[in-house]
C-alpha positions in Angstrom: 119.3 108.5 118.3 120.5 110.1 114.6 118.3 112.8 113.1 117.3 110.7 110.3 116.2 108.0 112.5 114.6 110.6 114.3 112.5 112.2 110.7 112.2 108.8 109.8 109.8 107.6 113.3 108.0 111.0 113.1 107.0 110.7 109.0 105.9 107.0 110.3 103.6 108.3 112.8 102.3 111.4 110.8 101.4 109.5 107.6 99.8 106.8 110.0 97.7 109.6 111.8 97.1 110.8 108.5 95.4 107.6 107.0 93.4 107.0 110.1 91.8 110.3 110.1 91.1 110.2 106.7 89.8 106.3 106.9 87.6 107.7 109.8 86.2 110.3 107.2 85.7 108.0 104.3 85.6 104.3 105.1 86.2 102.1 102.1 89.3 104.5 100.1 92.4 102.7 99.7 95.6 104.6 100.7 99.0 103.9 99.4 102.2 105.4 99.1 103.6 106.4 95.5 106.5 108.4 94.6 107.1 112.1 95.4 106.8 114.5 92.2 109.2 117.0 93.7 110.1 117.6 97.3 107.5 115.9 99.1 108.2 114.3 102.3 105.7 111.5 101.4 103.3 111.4 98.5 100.2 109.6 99.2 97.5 108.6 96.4 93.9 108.0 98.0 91.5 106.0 95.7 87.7 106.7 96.2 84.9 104.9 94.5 82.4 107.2 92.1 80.1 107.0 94.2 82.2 109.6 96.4 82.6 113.0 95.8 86.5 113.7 94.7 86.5 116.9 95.2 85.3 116.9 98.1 87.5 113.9 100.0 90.8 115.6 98.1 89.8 119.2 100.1 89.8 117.1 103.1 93.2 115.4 102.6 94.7 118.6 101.9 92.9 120.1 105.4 94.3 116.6 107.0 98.1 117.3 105.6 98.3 120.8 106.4 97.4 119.7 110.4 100.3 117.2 109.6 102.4 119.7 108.4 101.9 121.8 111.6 102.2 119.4 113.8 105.2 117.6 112.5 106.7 119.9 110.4 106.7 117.2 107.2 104.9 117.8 104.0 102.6 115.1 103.0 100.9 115.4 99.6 97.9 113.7 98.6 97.0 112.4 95.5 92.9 111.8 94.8 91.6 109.8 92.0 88.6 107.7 91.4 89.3 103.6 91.4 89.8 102.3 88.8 
């Protein structure tokens, strides 16, 4: 199998580890993909009602990419903002 074919299953599986750990955490935040600022390997933004502390759920998505960043070598940045 080609190397990028390769990158390309693993970023599948980390991103989708990603969201279910972090939908575990916090159910009801809306995950989605947006486009990297610089040289991301995926760029996530995670929406959180105001009822949520953002602070607090954008610590944890940092702690939850780092894990994914260990484990699959790919860096995953997320994005927190209140919905809109």
């Amino acid at each position: 199998m080609p190397e990028t074919m390769i990158r390309e299953k693993a970023l599948a599986e980390a991103v989708a580890k990603l969201v279910d750990s972090l939908h575990h955490k916090y159910p009801g935040i809306k995950v989605r993909p947006i486009s990297s600022y610089e040289d991301e390997d995926f760029t996530l933004e995670v929406s959180v009602s105001k009822k949520l502390p953002v602070d607090e759920i954008e610590e944890a998505c940092h702690g939850e990419c780092l894990k994914t960043e260990d484990e699959y070598d790919l860096y995953v940045l997320p994005k927190v903002v209140y919905e809109q």
